[in-house]
N, C-alpha and C positions, 0 to 999 in steps of 0.2 A: 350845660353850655352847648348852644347846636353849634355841628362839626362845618367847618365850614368847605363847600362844594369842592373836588379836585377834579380835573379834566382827568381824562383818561391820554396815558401815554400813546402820542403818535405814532405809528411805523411805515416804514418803507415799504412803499407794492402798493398793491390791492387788498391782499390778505396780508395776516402775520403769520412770520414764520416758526416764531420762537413758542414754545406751548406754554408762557405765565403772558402771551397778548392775548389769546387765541380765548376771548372772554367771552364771544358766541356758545360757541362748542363748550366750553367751560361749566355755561347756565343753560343746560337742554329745556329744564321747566322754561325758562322764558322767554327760549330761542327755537324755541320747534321746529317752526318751519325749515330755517337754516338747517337745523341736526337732520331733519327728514332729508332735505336735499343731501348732506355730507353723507349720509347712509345709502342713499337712493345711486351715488354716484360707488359705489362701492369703497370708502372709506371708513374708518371710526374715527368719530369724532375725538377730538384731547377729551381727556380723563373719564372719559368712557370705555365702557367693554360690551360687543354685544356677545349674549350666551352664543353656544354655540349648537348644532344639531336637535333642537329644543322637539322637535314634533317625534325625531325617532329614539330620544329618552323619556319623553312621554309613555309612548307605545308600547318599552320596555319594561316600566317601570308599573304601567296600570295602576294609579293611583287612586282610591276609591274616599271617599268624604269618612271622617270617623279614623282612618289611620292614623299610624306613628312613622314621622319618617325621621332621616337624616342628609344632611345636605354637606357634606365632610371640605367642602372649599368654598365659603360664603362669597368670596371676590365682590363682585358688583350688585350682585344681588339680582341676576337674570335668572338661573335658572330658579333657583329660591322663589321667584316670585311666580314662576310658573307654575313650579307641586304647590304652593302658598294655594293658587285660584283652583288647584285641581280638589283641592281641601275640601272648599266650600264652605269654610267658616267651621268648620268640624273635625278633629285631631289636631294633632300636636305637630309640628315641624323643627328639628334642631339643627344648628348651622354653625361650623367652627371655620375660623382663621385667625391665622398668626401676624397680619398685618395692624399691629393699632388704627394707623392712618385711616386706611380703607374703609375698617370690619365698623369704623362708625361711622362715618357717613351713610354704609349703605344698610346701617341699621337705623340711622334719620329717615333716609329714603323709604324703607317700608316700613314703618311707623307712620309716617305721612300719607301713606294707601291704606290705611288701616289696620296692618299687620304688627298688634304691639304682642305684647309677653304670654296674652293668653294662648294666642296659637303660634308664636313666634320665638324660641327661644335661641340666642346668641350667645358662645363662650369664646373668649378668643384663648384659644388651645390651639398645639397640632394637631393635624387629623390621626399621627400616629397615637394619640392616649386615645382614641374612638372607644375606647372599656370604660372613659371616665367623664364622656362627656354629660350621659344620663346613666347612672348606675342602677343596675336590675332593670331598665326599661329594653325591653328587645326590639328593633322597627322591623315594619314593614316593608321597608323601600330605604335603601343607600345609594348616595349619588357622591362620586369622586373625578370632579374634573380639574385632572392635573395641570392642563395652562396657567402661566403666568398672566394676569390680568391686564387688558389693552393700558389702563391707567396708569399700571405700574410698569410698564413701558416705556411710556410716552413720558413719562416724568423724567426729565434729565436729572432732575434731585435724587431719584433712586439709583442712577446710575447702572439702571439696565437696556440702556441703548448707545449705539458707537455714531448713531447718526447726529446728536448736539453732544457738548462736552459737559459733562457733569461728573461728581464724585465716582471714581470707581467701587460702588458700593455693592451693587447687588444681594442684601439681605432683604426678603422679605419681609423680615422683622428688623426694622432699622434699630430697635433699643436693644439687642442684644446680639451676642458673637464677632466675631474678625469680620471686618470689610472685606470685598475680593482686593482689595492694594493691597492689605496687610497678609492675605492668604495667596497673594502672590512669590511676598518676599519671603516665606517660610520653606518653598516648597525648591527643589534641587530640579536640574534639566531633566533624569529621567521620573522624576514623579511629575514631572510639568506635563511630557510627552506621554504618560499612562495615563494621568486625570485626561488629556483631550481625546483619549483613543475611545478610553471607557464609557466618558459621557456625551461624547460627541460626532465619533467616529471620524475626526478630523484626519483628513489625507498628510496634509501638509505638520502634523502633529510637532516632530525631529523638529521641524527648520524654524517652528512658531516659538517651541520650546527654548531653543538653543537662543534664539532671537532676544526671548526675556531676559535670563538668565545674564547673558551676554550686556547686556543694559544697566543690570545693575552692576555690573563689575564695572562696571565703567565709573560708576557714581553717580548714576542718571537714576532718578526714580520713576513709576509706573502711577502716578495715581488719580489720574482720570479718564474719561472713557475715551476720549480722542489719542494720548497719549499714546495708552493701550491699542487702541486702531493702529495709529501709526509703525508702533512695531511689529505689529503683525503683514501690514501693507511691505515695511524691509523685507521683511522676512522672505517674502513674494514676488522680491524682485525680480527673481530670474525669469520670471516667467514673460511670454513672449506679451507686449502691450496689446494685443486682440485679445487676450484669455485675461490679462489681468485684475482689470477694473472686476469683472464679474466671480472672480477666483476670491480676490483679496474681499469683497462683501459675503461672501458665504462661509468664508473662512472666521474673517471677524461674529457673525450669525454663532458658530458655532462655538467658537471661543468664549464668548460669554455666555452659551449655554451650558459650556462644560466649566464654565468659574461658579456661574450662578446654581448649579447644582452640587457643586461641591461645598461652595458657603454654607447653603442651608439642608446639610445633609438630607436631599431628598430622595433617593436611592435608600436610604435607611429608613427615612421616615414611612416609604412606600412599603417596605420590607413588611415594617409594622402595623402597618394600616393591612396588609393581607393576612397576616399572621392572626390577628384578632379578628378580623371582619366577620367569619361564620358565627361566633361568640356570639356578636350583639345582635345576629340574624331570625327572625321568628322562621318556623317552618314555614315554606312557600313562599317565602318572602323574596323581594329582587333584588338584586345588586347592578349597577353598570357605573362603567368605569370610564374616563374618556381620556385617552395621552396623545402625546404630539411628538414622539420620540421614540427610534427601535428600542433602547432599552428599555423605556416605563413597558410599552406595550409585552416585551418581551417577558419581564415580569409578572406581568398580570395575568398572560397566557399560559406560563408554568405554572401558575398558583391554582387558576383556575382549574386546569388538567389535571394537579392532582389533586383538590378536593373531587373532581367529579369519579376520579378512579377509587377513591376512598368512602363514597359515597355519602359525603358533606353536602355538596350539592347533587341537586337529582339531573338540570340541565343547565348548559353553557351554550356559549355565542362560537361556534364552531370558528367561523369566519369572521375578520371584525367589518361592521358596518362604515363607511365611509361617508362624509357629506355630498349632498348633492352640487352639481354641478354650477346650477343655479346658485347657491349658499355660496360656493367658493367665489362667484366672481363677485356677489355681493359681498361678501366677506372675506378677501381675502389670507386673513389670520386662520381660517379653517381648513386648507388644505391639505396641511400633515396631520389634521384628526382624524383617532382609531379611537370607536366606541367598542369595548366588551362587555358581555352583560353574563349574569349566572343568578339562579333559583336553588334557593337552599332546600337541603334534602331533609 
C-alpha cells in the first residue's frame, strides 16, 4: 500500500532551531550545497562531525598502500576515510567504537564509497580491549582520537549538551551502564567536588557540588540537561552579572565533561588503551593520539615518556602539535586539540 505524502513540519524563523527540523544538515548527501555553506561559515552541521587536524595525522602517521592500520575511535568516519584513500585499495584498516547508533551508520556511509569488509573492518568494542580487536595481527599505524563526536552532541537524545533539554544521559553507549542522572544520585558532595576537579578542573567545583547535592535533599530531581544547567547557573549566583553569563556557560562545559567522563569510564579506558598500545605495535610503526583535555593529554605524555626512557619507543612528539589557526576558525570544536605521536622501538 503506497504511504501516503506527509508535509514536513513547519517552524518558526527562517532556520530551525531544534536539531530533529534541521533535515538540510541532517541529509549532507542531498543538501551539499547547504552543508558546504554551513562548513564554509565555520559551523558543523547537525549530526555531523568534521575530523579534525587530518593533514598533520597524516604526516605523522606515513601511511603507505599494503599496510595494516587501526583507527581506535570510528566516530563519523572522517578520519577513517582518510587512512581508507591513503590505502589505495591495498591493506587492511580496523576501526572500533562503542556507540551502536553511530558506529552504523558511519559503517553504511563507507560502504557506500566503496569501503566494504575487504579493506574495511568494523568491531564495536572499546578501544580499551585494542589486544582483541585483531588477535596476533600487529599495525602499522594507530590512531586514537579522543573527542566526543559533533553528532553526539548535537543530539539532545544523548544528552551531552546543556544548550536544548534532553535526557541527562551522557553514555556513549546508550544500551549499557548508569545514565549521568542515575550517577549523579549515587555520588555524595565531596566525591561530586573530586569527580569535577579531576576531570575537569572546575573552579567553582565546592559551590556546583554542594548545589546538587543540596537539590536532591530537597526532593527535587536532576534528570535533564537543562535541569542540570540550571543548578549549576544557582550555584553561580553570586557572581557579579558581567562575569556571569560567561562563567555559568564554561562552567556548565565542564560539568558535563567531568559527568560524561566519569559515566563511561574514560580515564580507565585510556589507561588501557596505553598500557597495551606497544603490544599491537610492529617495529617502526606510529602511533598519534589526539585529546581535548589536560588530563587525556597529561596521560598520554607520561606514557609516552616512559616507553621512550624504557626504550619501547625509539621517538616521541616532544611538544604537542596544535591546529592551525585557520582550522580553529573553520572549526571551531578544534581549539582545545593536542596531537601526540610516538614510533615504536
Amino acid at each position: 500500500m503506497e504511504q501516503p505524502h506527509k508535509r514536513r513540519v513547519r517552524y518558526s524563523g527562517t532556520h530551525p532551531r531544534r536539531f530533529q527540523d534541521k533535515y538540510k544538515e541532517l541529509n549532507p548527501e542531498k543538501y551539499q550545497d547547504q552543508v558546504e555553506k554551513i562548513l564554509r561559515s565555520g559551523k558543523t552541521p547537525a549530526g555531523m562531525h568534521v575530523p579534525i587536524m587530518v593533514k598533520e595525522i597524516l604526516e605523522v602517521l606515513q601511511i603507505q598502500p599494503g599496510q595494516t592500520g587501526y583507527d581506535a575511535t570510528l566516530g563519523y568516519g572522517g578520519h577513517t576515510r582518510k587512512m581508507l584513500e591513503q590505502l589505495q585499495g591495498s591493506g587492511h584498516l580496523y576501526a572500533t567504537d562503542v556507540d551502536p547508533v553511530e558506529s552504523e551508520k558511519t559503517k553504511a556511509r563507507l560502504a557506500a564509497l566503496g569501503y566494504g569488509e575487504d579493506i574495511l573492518t568494523i568491531r564495536r568494542m572499546n578501544f580499551a580491549q585494542l589486544d582483541q580487536v585483531a588477535p596476533g595481527v600487529l599495525f602499522d599505524f594507530v590512531l586514537a582520537d579522543l573527542g566526543v563526536s559533533s553528532m553526539q552532541i548535537d543530539n539532545p537524545e544523548r544528552g551531552f549538551t546543556f544548550k536544548q533539554d534532553g535526557p541527562l544521559d551522557l553514555r556513549l553507549d546508550p544500551t549499557s551502564g548508569i545514565t549521568a542522572a542515575q550517577r549523579l544520585r549515587e555520588l555524595d558532595t565531596d566525591e561530586l567536588e573530586a569527580m569535577l576537579v579531576e576531570n575537569a578542573d572546575e573552579p567553582y567545583a565546592q559551590r556546583i557540588a554542594k548545589a546538587i547535592t543540596q537539590t536532591f535533599r530537597k526532593g527535587i530531581s536532576i534528570d535533564t540537561t537543562r535541569q542540570l544547567a540550571s543548578v549549576i547557573e544557582g550555584a553561580l549566583s553570586f557572581l557579579p552579572p558581567s562575569e556571569r553569563k560567561e562563567a555559568v556557560k564554561k562552567s556548565c562545559q565542564r560539568t558535563f565533561q567531568a559527568l560524561r567522563i566519569d559515566v563511561n569510564s574514560e580515564f580507565e579506558s585510556l589507561y588501557s588503551f596505553l598500557d597495551k598500545l606497544p603490544s599491537v605495535m610492529k617495529p617502526g610503526s606510529r602511533a598519534a593520539i589526539l585529546t581535548f583535555h589536560s588530563g587525556e593529554d597529561r596521560l598520554v605524555k607520561q606514557a609516552f615518556r616512559q616507553y621512550l626512557r624504557q626504550g619501547v619507543f625509539s621517538e616521541i612528539s616532544e611538544d604537542v602539535i596544535r591546529p592551525s589557526a585557520q582550522e580553529c576558525f573553520q572549526n571551531p570544536r578544534a581549539r582545545s586539540t593536542k596531537l601526540r605521536w610516538a614510533v615504536r622501538g
